[in-house]
N, C-alpha and C positions, 0 to 999 in steps of 0.2 A: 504494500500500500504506500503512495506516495506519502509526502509533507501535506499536500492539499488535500486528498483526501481525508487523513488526519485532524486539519482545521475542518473539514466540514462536520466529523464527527463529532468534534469538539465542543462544535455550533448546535449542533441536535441536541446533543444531551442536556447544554445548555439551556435552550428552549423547550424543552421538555418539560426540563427541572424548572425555570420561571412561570408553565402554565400550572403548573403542582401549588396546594397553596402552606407553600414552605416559605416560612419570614428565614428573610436575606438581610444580616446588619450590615450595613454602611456600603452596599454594592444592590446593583439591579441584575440578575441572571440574564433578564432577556436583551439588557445590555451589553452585557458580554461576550454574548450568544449572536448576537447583532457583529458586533466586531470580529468575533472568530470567523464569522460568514464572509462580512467584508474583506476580511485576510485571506482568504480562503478562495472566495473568485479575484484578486487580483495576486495571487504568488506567480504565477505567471509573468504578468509584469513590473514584478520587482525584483525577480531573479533574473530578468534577461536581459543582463546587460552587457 
């Protein structure tokens, strides 16, 4: 399995876990979950360089 697949699964579990109603201190899951994602469809072009 790649790196980016890795960030996508990353991002799933995450959003998983933010629809779960599991209190989060001082952080958003589905923020994070957000951000793995966006890492995740642009590895691609932050590696090609």
């Amino acid at each position: 399995m790649s790196i980016q697949g890795v960030f996508y699964l990353i991002a799933v579990i995450l959003l998983v876990l933010a629809a779960l109603p599991i209190p989060a201190r001082g952080f958003s899951l589905a923020l994070l979950g957000a951000a793995f994602a966006l890492l995740a469809y642009s590895w691609d072009s932050i590696t090609a360089g």
